[in-house]
VOZADREN-852770 format. One record per residue (C-alpha): residue in three letters; y, x, z. Coordinates in steps of 0.05 Angstrom, whole numbers, padded with zeros to 5 digits, always signed. Layout:
VOZADREN-852770
alaYXZ ...
//
This chain:
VOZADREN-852770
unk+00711+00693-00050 unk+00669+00756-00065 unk+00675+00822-00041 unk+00648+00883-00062 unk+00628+00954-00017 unk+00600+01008-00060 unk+00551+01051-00021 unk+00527+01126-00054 unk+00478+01163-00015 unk+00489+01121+00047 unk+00573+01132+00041 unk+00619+01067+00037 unk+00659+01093-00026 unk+00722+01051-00061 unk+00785+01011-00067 unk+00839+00983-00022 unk+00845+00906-00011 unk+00855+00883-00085 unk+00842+00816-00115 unk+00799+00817-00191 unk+00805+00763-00219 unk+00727+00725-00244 unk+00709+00662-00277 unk+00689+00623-00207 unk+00722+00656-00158 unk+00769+00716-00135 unk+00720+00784-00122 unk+00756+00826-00063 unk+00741+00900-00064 unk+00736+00929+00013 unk+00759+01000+00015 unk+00721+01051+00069 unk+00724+01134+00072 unk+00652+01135+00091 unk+00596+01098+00138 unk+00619+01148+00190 unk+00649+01101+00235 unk+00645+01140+00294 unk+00717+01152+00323 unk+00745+01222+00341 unk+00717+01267+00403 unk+00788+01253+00424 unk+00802+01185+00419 unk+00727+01181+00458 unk+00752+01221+00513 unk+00825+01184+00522 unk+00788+01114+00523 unk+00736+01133+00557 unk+00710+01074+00605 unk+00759+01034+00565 unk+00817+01068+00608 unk+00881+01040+00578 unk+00953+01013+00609 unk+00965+00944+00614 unk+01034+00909+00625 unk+01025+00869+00682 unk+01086+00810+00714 unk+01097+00835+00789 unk+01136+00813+00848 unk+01187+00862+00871 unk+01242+00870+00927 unk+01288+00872+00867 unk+01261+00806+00838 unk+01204+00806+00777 unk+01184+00860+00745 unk+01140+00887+00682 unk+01102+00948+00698 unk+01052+00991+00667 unk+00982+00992+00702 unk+00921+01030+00693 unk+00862+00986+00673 unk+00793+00983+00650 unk+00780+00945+00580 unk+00717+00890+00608 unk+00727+00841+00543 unk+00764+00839+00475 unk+00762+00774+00414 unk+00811+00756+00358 unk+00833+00683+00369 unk+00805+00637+00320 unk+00760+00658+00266 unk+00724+00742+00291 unk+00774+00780+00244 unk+00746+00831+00202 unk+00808+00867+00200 unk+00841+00902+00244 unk+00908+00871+00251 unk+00942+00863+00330 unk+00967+00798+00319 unk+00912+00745+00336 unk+00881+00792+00392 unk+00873+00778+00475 unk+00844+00837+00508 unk+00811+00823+00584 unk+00831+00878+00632 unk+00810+00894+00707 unk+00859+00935+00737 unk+00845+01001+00762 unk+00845+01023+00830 unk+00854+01093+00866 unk+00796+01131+00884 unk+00743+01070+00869 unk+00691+01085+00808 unk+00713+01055+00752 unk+00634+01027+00756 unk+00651+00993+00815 unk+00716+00966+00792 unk+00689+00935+00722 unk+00621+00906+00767 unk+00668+00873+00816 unk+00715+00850+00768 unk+00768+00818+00821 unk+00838+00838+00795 unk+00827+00810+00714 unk+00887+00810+00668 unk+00882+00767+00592 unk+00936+00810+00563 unk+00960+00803+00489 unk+00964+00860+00443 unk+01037+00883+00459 unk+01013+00886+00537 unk+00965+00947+00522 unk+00976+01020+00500 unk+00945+01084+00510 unk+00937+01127+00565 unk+00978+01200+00558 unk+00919+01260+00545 unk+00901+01284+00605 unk+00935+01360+00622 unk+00917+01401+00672 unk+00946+01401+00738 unk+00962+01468+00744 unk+01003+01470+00683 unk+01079+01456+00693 unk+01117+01398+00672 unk+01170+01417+00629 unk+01232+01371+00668 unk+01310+01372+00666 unk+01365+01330+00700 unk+01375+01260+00654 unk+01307+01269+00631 unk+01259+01198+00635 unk+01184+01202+00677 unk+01143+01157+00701 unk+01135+01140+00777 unk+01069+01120+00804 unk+01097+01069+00854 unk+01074+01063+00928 unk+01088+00994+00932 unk+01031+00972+00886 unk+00982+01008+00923 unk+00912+01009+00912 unk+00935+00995+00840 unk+00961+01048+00795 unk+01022+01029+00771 unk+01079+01070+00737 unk+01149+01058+00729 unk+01203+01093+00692 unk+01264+01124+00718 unk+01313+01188+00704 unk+01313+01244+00744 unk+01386+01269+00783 unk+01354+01320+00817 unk+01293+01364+00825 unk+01266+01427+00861 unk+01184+01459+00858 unk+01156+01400+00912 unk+01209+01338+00897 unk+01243+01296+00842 unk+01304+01251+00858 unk+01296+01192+00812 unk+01337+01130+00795 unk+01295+01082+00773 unk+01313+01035+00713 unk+01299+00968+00765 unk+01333+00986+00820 unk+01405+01016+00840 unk+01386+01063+00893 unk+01363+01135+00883 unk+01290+01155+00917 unk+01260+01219+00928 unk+01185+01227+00898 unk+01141+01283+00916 unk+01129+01318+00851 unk+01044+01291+00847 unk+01067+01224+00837 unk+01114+01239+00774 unk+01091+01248+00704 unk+01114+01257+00633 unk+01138+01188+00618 unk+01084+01154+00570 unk+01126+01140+00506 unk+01063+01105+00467 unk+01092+01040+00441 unk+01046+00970+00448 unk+00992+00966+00404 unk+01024+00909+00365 unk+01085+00953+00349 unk+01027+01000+00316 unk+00996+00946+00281 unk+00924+00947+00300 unk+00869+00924+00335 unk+00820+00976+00337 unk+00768+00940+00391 unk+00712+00902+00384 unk+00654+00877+00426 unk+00580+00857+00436 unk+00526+00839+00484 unk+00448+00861+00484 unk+00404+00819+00534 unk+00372+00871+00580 unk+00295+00863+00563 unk+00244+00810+00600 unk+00210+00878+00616 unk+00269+00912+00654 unk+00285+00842+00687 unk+00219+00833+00717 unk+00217+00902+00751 unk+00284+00891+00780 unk+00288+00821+00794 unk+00347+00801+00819 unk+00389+00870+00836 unk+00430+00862+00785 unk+00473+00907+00823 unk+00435+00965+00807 unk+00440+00949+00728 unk+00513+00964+00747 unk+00499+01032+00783 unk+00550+01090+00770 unk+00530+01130+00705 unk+00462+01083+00691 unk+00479+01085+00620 unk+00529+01146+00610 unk+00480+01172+00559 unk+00464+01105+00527 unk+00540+01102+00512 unk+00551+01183+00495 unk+00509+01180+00442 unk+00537+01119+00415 unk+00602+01139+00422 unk+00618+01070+00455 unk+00677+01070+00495 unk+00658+01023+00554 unk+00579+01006+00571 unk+00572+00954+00629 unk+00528+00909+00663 unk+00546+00830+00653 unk+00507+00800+00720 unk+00529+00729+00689 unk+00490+00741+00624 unk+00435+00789+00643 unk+00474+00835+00593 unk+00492+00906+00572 unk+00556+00898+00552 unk+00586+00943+00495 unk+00660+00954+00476 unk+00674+00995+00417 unk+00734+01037+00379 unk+00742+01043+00309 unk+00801+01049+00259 unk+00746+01033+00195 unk+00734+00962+00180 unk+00721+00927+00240 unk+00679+00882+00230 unk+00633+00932+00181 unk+00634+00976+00245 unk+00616+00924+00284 unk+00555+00901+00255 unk+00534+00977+00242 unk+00540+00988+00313 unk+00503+00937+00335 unk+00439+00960+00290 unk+00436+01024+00326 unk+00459+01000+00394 unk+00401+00942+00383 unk+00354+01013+00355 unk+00373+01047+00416 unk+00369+00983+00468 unk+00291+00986+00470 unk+00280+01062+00494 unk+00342+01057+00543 unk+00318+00992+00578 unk+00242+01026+00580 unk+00274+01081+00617 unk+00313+01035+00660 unk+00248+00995+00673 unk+00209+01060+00681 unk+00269+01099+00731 unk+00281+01033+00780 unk+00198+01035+00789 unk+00192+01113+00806 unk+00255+01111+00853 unk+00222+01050+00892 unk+00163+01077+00899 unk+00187+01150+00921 unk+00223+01120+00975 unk+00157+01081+00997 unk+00123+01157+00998 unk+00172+01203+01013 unk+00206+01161+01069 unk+00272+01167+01038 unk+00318+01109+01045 unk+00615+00717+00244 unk+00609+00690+00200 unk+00659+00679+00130 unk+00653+00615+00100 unk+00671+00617+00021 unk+00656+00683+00002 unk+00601+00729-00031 unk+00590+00800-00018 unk+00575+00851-00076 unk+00545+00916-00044 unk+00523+00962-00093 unk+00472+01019-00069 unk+00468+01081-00111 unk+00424+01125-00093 unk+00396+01183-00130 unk+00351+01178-00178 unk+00286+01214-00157 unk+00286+01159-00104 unk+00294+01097-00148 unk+00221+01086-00145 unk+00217+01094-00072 unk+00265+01037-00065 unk+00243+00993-00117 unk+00169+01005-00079 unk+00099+00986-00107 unk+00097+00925-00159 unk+00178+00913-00131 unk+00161+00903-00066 unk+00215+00931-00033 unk+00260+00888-00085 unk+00224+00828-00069 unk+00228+00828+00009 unk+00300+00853-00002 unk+00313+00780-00036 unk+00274+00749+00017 unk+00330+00768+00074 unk+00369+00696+00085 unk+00437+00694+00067 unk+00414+00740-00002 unk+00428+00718-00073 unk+00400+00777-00110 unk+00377+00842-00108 unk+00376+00877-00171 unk+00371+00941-00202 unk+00426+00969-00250 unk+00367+01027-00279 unk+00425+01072-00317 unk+00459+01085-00257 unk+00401+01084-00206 unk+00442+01032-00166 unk+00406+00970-00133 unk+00463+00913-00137 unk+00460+00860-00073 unk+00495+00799-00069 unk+00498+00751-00009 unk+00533+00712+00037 unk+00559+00766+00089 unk+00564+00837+00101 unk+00511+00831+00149 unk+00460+00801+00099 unk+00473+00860+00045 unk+00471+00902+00089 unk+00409+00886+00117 unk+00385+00877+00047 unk+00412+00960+00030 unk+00367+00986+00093 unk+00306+00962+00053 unk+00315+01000-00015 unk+00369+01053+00010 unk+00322+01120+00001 unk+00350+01189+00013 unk+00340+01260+00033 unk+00374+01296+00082 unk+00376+01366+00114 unk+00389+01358+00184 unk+00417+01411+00241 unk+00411+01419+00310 unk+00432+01465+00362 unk+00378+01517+00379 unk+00360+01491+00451 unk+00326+01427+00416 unk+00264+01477+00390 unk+00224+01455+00454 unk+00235+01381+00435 unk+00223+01387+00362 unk+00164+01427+00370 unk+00137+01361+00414 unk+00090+01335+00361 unk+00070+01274+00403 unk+00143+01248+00401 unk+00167+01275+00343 unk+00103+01237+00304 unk+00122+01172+00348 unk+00198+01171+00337 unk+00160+01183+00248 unk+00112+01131+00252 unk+00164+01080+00282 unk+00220+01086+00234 unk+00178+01091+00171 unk+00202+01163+00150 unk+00159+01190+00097 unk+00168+01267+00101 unk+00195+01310+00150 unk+00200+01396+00145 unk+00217+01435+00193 unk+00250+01502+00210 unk+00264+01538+00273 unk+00328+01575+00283 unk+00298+01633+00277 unk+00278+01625+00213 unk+00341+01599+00182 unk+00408+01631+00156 unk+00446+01581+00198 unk+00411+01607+00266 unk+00402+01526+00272 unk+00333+01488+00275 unk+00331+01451+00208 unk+00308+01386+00190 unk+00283+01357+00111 unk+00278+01287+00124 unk+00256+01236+00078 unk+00261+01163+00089 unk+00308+01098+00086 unk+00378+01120+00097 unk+00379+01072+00161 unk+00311+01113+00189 unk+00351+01178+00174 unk+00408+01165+00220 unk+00360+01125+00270 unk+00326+01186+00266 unk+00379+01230+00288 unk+00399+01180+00350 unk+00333+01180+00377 unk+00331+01253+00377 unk+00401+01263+00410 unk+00376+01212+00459 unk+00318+01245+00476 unk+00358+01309+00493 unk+00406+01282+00535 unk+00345+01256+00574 unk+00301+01328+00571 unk+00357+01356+00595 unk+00364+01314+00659 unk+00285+01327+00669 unk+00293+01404+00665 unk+00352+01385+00722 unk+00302+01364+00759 unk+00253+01406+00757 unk+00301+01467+00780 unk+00319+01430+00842 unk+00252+01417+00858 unk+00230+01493+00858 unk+00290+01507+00894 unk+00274+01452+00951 unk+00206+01490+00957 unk+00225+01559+00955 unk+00283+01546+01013 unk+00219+01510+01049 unk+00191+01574+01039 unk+00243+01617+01055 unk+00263+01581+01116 unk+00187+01595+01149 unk+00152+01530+01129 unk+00087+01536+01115 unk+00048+01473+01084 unk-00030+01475+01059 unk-00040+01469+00990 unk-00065+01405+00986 unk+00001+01374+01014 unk+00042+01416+00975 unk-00001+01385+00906 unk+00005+01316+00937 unk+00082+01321+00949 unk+00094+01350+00885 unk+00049+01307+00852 unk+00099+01239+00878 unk+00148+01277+00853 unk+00134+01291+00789 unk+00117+01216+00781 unk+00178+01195+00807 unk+00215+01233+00758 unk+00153+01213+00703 unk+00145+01296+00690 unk+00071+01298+00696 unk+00034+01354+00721 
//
């Protein structure tokens, strides 16, 4: 069976799910709104550490019960062959149960309360609201109890309320015959999301990137550091992954994922910039464990488809044809060389290079190769510093092959933005863009750092302390290494 993606300017364009019939074979046409796979701010922010609610089998007073827990997502497959769609029904998600007032960091790393739930087990989690804003209640009116009985666990159950004043709800809950009173902090709106098989989807997916031979040697065997509270916060921000952990079987980051595109497409596009973005995190992983070490030594301080061909046809525009083709066909040539590739040809007319293979992956491995473009690209005004950095900016050029690059500061543009004209593969482009954002997130923590250093010395000042100069140079000089700021 074939199946077809049509890419323009780097955006999966086309069809819904319908069969065409060819000589051979059937030719299935995949249907995507565009490569931006990235889900919603939103959705980010309501899953974040994989927080979802799991139905788990209890043991009551009143017999056994089903009840609604908080829980952190730690592993998700489709049973059977890895589904590229996105259906519910072949799905077993792994949860670990939440617990009050532990870090959800140490919770996934400990990994003692695990859950295989099927898809009608698991729904979302309510928005958070704020606490200061009322809940809008009424006598008959359903909420959900967090229950003291399943303590540490957070578990809710469902009930109506009889009575209610500002501090107290009188609640008769669905299991039970008796009425009890609930101080008002332990009641909620009840959650009224149905399972996710009732919706029809399965919207996770999953994959694993060995931490480096680098990072491992520097921290041998504390593994329990890999799975330190907010070690990769940023790794997974700028990803817009919804759960980043540390797998001490596998001597793994483990990455779990949200998307309501094509899942498998989103998986394997994920993975190419998680894989991109692997090698700078785990140098600065390598690099942070080394400096904390040593400051406290100075300081003192302790799937594949069987059967079926893929059509992906690149169009891309047509100043940039020759760029892709590249010198004598080059770029045509190692595109063909990629295993699991048929063909790579170029349709001239409509400046579209057409790939055929054996997988998504393939072509689309195949695309990165002769997919040229230009792009104007924005960011906020606080990145000047960083873009002005001509030692990184020509490293993060040089590595990804990007063949032009102009630049405008905010000042000088209508947007009051600091503009970007890149040139390059369409991969390199959006590489490109994710090393940057990286890079900020990190600059930012630096410049952190170096506030609350001047402060410690000015209150060592202020306070009467008086230390030579040479000292002074020395300790700020561990310092600055320890945070790798250079002097």
């Amino acid at each position: 069976m074939d199946q077809q993606i049509d890419i323009i300017n780097g955006n999966v364009i086309n069809g819904n799910m319908n069969p065409i019939p060819t000589p051979q074979s059937t030719l299935t046409s995949i249907s995507c709104v565009s490569t931006n796979l990235d889900p919603s701010d939103a959705m980010i922010e309501l899953l974040d550490n994989g927080l979802v609610e799991a139905l788990i089998t209890v043991n009551q007073d009143t017999g056994e019960s089903k009840l609604w827990h908080d829980a952190y997502i730690i592993d998700c497959e489709d049973v059977g062959q890895l589904s590229s769609s996105n259906s519910a029904s072949n799905a077993i998600i792994s949860v670990v149960l939440a617990i009050e007032g532990e870090d959800h960091s140490v919770t996934i790393a400990n990994q003692t309360n695990v859950y295989m739930c099927t898809m009608d087990q698991i729904r979302f989690k309510l928005p958070q609201t704020s606490s200061d804003k009322p809940m809008n209640v009424d006598i008959g009116m359903k909420v959900d109890v967090r229950t003291e009985s399943r303590a540490p666990f957070i578990c809710w159950e469902t009930g109506t309320v009889q009575r209610f004043n500002e501090d107290y709800f009188v609640v008769q809950f669905e299991t039970k015959k008796s009425v009890d009173i609930i101080p008002k902090s332990r009641v909620r709106a009840t959650n009224s999301n149905v399972s996710l098989t009732e919706l029809g989807i399965n919207p996770f997916y999953q994959f694993s990137i060995a931490f480096s031979n680098e990072l491992l040697k520097v921290v041998h065997d504390n593994m329990e550091w890999l799975a330190s509270k907010d070690l990769h916060k940023d790794f997974k921000k700028v990803l817009k992954l919804i759960t980043v952990y540390s797998d001490r079987k596998t001597k793994s980051l483990v990455c779990i994922g949200y998307t309501t595109k094509e899942k498998e497409f989103a998986r394997h596009q994920m993975i190419n910039r998680a894989q991109l973005l692997a090698t700078m995190h785990f140098e600065k992983l390598r690099d942070d464990y080394f400096y904390r070490n040593r400051t406290k030594t100075i300081t003192g301080i302790n799937s594949t488809i069987i059967g079926k061909e893929y059509i992906l046809n690149v169009v891309v525009e047509k100043k940039y044809v020759g760029l892709g083709v590249g010198r004598g066909g080059a770029n045509i040539q190692k595109a063909r060389n990629i295993p699991g590739i048929y063909s790579v040809e170029l349709n001239e007319p409509r400046s579209t290079f057409v790939i055929i293979g054996d997988s998504l992956e393939s072509c689309e491995n195949a695309a990165t190769i002769v997919n040229f473009s230009e792009e104007l690209i924005s960011f906020p005004p606080d990145y000047e510093m960083l873009l002005s950095d001509a030692k990184f900016m020509n490293e993060i050029i040089n590595k990804l092959g990007i063949y032009k690059v102009e630049y405008w500061i905010h000042s000088q543009t209508q947007s009051g933005k600091n503009e970007l004209l890149v040139l390059g593969k369409h991969k390199s482009i959006q590489d490109f863009k994710l090393l940057i954002d990286y890079q900020k997130v990190e600059q930012d923590e630096i410049n952190q750092l170096k506030c609350l250093r001047n402060q410690l010395y000015q209150n060592l000042y202020n306070s009467g302390h008086r230390i030579k100069s040479n000292k002074v140079n020395s300790l700020v000089k561990n310092f600055a290494e320890a945070v790798k700021l250079g002097l």
